[in-house]
C-alpha positions in Angstrom: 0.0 0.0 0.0 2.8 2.2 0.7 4.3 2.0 -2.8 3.8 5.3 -5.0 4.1 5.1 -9.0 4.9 7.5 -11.3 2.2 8.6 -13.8 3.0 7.3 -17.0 3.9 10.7 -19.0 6.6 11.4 -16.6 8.0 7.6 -16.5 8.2 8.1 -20.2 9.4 11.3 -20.1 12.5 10.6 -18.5 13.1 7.7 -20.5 12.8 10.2 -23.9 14.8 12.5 -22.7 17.5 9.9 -21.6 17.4 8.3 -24.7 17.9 11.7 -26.7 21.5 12.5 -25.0 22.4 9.1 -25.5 21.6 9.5 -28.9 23.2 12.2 -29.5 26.6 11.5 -27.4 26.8 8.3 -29.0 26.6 10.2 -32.4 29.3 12.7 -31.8 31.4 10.3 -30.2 30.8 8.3 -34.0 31.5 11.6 -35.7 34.6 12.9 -33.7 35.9 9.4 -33.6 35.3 9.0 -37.7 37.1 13.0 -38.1 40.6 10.9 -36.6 39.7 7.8 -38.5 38.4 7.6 -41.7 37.9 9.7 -45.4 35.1 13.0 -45.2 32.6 10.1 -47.5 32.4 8.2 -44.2 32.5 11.3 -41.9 29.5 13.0 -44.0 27.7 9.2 -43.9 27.7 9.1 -40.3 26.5 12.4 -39.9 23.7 11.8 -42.7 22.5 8.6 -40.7 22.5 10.4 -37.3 20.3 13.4 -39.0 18.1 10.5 -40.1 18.2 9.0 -37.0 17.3 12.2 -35.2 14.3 12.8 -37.7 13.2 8.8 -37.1 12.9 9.4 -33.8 11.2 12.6 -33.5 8.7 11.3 -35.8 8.4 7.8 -34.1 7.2 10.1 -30.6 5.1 12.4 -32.6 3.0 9.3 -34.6 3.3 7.3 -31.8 1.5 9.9 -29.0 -0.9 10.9 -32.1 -1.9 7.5 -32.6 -2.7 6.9 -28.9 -4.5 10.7 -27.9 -6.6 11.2 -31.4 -6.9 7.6 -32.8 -6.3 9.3 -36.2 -5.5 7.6 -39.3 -3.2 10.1 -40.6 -0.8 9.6 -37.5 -0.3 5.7 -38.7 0.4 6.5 -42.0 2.9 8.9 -40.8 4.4 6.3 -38.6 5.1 4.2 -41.8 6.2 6.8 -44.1 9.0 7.3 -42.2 10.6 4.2 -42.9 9.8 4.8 -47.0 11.6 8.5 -46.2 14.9 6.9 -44.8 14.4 4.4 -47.7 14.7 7.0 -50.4 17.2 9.2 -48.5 19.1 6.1 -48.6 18.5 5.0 -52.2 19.4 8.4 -52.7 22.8 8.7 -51.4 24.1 5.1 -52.6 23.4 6.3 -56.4 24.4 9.5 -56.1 27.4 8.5 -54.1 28.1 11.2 -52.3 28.5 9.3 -48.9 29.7 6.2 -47.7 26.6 3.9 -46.9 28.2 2.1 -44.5 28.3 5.7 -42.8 25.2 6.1 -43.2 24.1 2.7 -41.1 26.4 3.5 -38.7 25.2 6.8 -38.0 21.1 5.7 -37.9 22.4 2.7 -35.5 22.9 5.9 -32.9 19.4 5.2 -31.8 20.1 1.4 -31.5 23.2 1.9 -29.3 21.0 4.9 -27.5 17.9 2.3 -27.1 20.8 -0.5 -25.9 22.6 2.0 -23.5 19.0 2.6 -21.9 17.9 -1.0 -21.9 21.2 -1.9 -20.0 20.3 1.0 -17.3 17.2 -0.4 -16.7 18.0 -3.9 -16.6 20.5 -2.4 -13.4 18.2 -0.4 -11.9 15.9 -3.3 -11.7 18.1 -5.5 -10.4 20.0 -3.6 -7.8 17.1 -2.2 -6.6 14.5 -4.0 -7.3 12.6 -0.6 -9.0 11.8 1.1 -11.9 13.4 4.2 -12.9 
């Protein structure tokens, strides 16, 4: 009886907001990392995929919470164009070679390593002290 929960907005909050500086630290670290390492293609890839990553995810929260507060068609269709956008973005870059596409994957897989990083924090959390965070 004596256990208080967080409302869900704030418990997901928290999480969105930790999973945007871990996005984006993960994709400077990529970007600084790739300056020391490898040719501008692969530098400019990197940085293409994280701006795709960044525009994935803010979409994903936007459809997402549409999808759930209006129960609107339009915010589902949304949440699937955004896959045929990165698509073409992609398509468009490997003809046009102008970055590496290897870069490119790297830099979207910020949001993987982000979502990881988070998952790992919880999975602690959890376990050390037997609560959510």
């Amino acid at each position: 009886m004596g256990e208080e929960t967080k409302p869900l907005s704030e418990e997901s909050s928290s999480v969105e907001k930790r999973l945007w500086r871990l996005m984006l630290v993960g994709l400077v670290i990529e970007i600084v990392s790739s300056l020391f390492l490898a040719d501008w293609k692969f530098v400019f890839g990197i940085v293409t995929g994280g701006s795709l990553a960044i525009i994935n995810f803010w979409l994903l929260q936007s459809s997402v919470r549409g999808i759930f507060q209006t129960q609107s068609n339009t915010f589902a269709v949304k949440f699937f164009l955004r896959y045929v956008m990165i698509g073409l973005v992609v398509l468009l870059f490997y003809y046009l070679k102008a970055v590496s596409i290897i870069g490119i994957l790297l830099g979207i897989s910020s949001f993987v390593i982000a979502l990881m990083i988070e998952a790992l924090i919880q999975f602690y959390f959890v376990i050390t002290k037997n609560e959510e965070i």
